[in-house]
N, C-alpha and C positions, 0 to 999 in steps of 0.2 A: 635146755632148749638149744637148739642147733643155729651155726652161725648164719644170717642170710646174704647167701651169696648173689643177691640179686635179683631182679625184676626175672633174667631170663630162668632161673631156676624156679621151678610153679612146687619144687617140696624140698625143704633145705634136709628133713630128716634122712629121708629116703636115698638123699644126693651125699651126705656125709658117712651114712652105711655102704653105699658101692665106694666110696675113696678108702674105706677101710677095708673095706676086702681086696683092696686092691686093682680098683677100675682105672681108668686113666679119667679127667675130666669128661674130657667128650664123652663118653658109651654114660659116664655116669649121669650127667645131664640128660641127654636122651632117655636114657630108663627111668628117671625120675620125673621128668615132665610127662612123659607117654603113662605112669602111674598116676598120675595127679589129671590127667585129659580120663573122664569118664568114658568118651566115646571108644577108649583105643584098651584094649585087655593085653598089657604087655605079663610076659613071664616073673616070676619074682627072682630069678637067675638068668642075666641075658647069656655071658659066655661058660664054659666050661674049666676053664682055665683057673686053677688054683691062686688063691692070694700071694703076694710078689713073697710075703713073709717065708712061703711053704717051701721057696724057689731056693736051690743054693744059690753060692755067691757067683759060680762061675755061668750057671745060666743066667743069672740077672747081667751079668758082665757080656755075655753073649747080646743080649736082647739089647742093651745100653751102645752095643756095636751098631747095631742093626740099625737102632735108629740114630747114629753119630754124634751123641753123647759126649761132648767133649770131658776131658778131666777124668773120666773113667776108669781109668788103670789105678788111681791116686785113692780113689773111693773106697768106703767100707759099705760093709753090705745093707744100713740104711742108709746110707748114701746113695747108691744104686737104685734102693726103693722108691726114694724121696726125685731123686731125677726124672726115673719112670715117669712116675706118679703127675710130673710136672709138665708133660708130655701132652 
């Protein structure tokens, strides 16, 4: 059983499957509540963008720039994923 993250998450399964593929929280939430709202047919892949895993270290290092990541340089490559991630 999946951890519940909350009143605001409406499907903790669905919301722990996009964190493992590599979603950041935000897109994850949104795709997981927009799959749990019957009104709304969201896609079962929002973005296109490969899991952080599939990423070398130096484009995670890149991306971890982009959004100023402090500690960065110092990081290993779940390191970089786990910051992402926290984003």
């Amino acid at each position: 059983m999946a951890n519940s993250h909350g009143p605001s998450i409406k499907d903790d399964d669905t919301y722990e499957a996009l964190r493992d593929d590599g979603y950041g929280k935000e897109a994850a939430a949104r795709i997981a509540n927009a799959q749990a709202n019957r009104s709304q047919n969201p896609s079962k892949k929002g973005g296109k963008a490969p899991p952080y895993e599939d990423w070398t270290k130096d484009d995670l290092y890149e991306r971890a720039q982009e959004l100023g990541i402090d500690g960065r340089s110092d990081m290993t490559k779940a390191e970089l994923i786990g910051a992402l991630r926290d984003r």
